[in-house]
N, C-alpha and C positions, 0 to 999 in steps of 0.2 A: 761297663756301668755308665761312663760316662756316656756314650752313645746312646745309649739305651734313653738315658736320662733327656738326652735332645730330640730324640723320635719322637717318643710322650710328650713334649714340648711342644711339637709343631704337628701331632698328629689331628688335634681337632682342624687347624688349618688347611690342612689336609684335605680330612674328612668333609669339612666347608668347600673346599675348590671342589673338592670332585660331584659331592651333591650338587653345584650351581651348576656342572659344567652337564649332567645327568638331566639336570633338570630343562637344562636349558636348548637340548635336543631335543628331548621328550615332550615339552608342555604344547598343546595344541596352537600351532601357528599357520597361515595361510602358504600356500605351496605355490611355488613356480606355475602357471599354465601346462608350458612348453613339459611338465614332468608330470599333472597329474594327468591330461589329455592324450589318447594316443595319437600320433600322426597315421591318419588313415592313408593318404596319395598326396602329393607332392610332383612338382617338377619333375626331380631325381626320382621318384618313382614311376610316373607316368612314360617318361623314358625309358626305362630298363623292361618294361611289358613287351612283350612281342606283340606285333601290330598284323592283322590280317589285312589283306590288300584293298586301296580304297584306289579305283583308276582315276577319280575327279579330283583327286588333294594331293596337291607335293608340298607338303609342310614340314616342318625341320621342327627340333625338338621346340617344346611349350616351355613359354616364358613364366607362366603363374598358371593354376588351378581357380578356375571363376567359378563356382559353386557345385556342389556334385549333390546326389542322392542315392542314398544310401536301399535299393529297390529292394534287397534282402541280404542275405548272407553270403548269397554266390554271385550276385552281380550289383552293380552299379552303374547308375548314366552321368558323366560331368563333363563338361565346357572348359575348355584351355583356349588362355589366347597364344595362338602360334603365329613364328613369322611366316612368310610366304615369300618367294624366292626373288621379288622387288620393293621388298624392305618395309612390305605393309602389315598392320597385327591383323589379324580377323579371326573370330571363335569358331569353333571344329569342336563339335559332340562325340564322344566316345560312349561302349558299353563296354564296361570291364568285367571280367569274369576272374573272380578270385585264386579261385581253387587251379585255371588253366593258365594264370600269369599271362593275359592276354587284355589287348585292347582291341575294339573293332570300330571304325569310324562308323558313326548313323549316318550312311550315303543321303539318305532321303531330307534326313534332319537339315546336313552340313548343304545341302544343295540350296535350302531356303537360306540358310544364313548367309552365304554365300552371297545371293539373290541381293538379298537385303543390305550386305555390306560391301556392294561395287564400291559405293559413294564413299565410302568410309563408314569408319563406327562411331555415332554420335556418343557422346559423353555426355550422364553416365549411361551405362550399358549395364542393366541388371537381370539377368536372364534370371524366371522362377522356373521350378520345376513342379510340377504335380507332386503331393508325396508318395504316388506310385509308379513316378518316372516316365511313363506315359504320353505326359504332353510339358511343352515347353512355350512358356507368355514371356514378351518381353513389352517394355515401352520403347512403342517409333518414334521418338521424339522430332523425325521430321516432320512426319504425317500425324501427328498428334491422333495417331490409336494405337491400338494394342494389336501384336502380331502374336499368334499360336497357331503351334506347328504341331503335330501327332507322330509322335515317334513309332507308331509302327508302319504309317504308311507316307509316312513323308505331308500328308495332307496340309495344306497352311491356310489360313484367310487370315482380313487385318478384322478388327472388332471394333466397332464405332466404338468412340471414348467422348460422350457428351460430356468432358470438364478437361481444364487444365490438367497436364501431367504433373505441372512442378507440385512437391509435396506429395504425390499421391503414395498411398502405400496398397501393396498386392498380398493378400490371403488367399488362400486354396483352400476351400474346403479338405476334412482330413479323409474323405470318402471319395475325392478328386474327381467329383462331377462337376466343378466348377470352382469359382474363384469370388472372390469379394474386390471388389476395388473402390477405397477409400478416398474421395477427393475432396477440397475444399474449396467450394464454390465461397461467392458470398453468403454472408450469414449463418444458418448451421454445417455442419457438416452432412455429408450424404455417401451411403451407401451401396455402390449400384452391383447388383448381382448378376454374374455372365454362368452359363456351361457352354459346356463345350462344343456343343454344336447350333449352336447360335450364334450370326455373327454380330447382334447388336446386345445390351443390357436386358436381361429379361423383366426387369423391375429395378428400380432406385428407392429409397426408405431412406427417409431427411431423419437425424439423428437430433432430437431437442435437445436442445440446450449444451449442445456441442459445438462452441466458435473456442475463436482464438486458437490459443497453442496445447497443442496434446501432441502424445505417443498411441499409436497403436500395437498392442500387443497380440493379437490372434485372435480367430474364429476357432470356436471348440467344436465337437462332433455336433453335440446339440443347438447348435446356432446361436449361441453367446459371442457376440463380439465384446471383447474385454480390451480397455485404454487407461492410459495414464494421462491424469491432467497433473499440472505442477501445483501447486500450494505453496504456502507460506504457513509453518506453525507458529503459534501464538509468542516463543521463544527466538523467532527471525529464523528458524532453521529450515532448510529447502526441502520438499520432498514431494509427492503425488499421494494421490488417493485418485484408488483402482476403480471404476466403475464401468457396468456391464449391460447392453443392450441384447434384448431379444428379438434375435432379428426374421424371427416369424411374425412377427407382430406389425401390422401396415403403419404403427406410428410409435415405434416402442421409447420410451422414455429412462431415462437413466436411474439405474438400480445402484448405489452407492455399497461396495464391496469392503473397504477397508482403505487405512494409508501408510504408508512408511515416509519415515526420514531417513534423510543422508546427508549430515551435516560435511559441507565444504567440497561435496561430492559435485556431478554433473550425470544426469541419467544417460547412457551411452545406446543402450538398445535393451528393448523385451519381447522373449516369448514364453506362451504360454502351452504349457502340454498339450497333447488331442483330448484331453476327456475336461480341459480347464480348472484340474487341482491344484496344480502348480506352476509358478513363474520360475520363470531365470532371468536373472537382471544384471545385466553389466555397468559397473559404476566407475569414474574413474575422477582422478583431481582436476578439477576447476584450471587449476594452472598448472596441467599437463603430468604425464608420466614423471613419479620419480622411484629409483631404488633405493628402498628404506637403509638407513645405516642402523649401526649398533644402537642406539640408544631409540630409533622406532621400532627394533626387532624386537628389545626387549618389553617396551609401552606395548605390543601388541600382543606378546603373551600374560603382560598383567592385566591388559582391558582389552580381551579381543572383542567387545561387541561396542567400541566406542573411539574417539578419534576420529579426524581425517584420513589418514593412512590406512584405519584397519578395516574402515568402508570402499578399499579401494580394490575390487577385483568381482568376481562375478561369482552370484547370489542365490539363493533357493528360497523361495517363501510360498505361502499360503495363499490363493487371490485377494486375502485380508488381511495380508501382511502379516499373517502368526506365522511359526516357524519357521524365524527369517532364520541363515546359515550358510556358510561362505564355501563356496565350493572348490574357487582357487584364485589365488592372485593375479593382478595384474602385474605383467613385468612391461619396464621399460622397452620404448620401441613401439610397435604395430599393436593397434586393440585388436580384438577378434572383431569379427563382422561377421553376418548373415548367421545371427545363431535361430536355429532351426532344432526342435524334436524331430525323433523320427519316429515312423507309424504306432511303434509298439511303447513310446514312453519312457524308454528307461534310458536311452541314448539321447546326449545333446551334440548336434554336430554344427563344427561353425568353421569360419576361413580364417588363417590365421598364418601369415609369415608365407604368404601363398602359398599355400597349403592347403588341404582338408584334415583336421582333428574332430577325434570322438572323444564323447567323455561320459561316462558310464555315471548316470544319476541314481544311488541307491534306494 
């Protein structure tokens, strides 16, 4: 009895710890990256492929994964920078084939890079890819133009680049007949459009009332160039508002899409799907990475749409900011980079921990 009497005692307590402790599993909180993304290729993976024979390359395993694409289910083309046997890095393009655990070096590709980086590799070194894997643009920042190279036949020329590199940002069209390159001359910005078998801009479109500071976020199929300018809201809170040019248009003028905030945040990078329904936005704190403890774990299950903390990880929205929705955290350590859709939209793939990660957007 007497027992009995003390269980019923402390059983609502009980009943209370293990509700909190249920609850506090279960109530929707932001997830590790590194757990909801899978790790596509990696180092350690790229390593362990069988390599078909490449007689131009004595390279020893790759030190990091420089960007890949994802060409479909059975194959892929990505860029490792490896050592080389007197202690230099230089990039070496692969085609991986899933299904045969195999990598094959792009003879033709690795011969212009090659080419290109006797002298060394200027920094930084951003290789884009087509998103049909096809062709590969970089910036020569010695020669201040653009090098592309065609993966099926080794083909290269450089591409006059009538502006500054610094700042410039590179789109591909989603149909990879060519590319966008965004630069900022004086006064507004300008748009110059390249394909691929051209080797100068085939047209430039000055972008109104585009100076100062913005983010470029993507060319849609339909020729939406869509940017983020920064703001100030009326409450001092930091944020952009999206607006979108049509870049058929010989003088298109800015189309105002919608805005978000992110108080205490810093915008880190955005892309925009192929058809321009949706953004992914990476945000991170102002004054760096941190790992939230107990008492932001739980602020974040009470107020997940609000705080510093719980705007800190990477995003889903609307190009007008509705259905904003947090796809995963940011964890201490390396942000992601180079986040990129892939053709069909459902897949975000970005670089992370040198690495390649996919993350399945539902």
């Amino acid at each position: 009895m007497a027992l009995a009497r003390r269980l019923a005692a402390v059983a609502p307590l009980l009943t209370l710890a293990l509700a909190g402790a249920v609850w506090y599993r279960t109530a929707p909180a932001p997830r590790p990256l590194s757990r909801v993304a899978a790790r596509v290729l990696g180092p350690r993976e790229l390593s362990a492929l069988r390599q078909a024979p490449d007689p131009g390359s004595s390279f020893r395993a790759p030190d990091a994964i420089f960007g890949a694409v994802r060409v479909s289910d059975l194959s892929a083309v990505t860029i490792a920078m490896a050592p080389t046997e007197d202690g230099r890095y230089i990039p070496q393009a692969f085609r991986i084939q899933w299904a045969a655990r195999t990598k094959t070096p792009l003879a033709t590709v690795n011969a212009a890079l090659r080419a290109w980086a006797r002298d060394g590799v200027p920094d930084p070194f951003w290789p884009n890819w087509s998103p049909d894997g096809r062709w590969l643009v970089w910036p020569d920042a010695r020669a201040d133009n653009l090098m592309l190279v065609s993966v099926d036949d080794g083909t290269s020329r450089r591409c006059r680049a009538p502006f500054s590199l610094d700042g410039m940002a590179i789109h591909w069209l989603p149909d990879s007949s060519g590319w966008v390159a965004l630069a900022r001359p004086e006064g507004d910005a300008v748009a110059y459009h390249y394909m691929t078998d051209r080797p100068e801009p085939i047209r430039h479109t000055p972008l109104a009332g585009l100076s100062g500071v913005w983010r470029s976020i993507g060319v849609t199929s339909y020729g939406i160039l869509l940017l983020a300018i920064p703001r100030i809201g009326a409450d001092g809170t930091p944020g952009v508002r999206v607006v979108q040019y049509d870049l058929g248009t010989g003088h298109p003028q800015p189309r105002p899409l919608g805005a978000l905030s992110f108080p205490g945040m810093a915008l880190q990078e955005a892309a925009c799907s192929p058809r321009g329904d949706r953004i992914a936005w990476l945000f991170a704190p102002r004054e760096g990475i941190r790992r939230p403890g107990l008492a932001a774990r739980i602020r974040l299950r009470l107020l997940p749409a609000s705080g510093t903390v719980s705007m800190s990880g990477l995003w889903l929205s609307a190009p007008d900011g509705s259905r904003l929705r947090r796809l995963a955290d940011v964890e201490p350590g390396d942000l992601p980079r180079q986040l990129a859709w892939e053709r069909d939209g459902r897949r975000l793939r970005f670089a992370y921990q040198q690495a390649l990660y996919a993350l399945t957007v539902e």
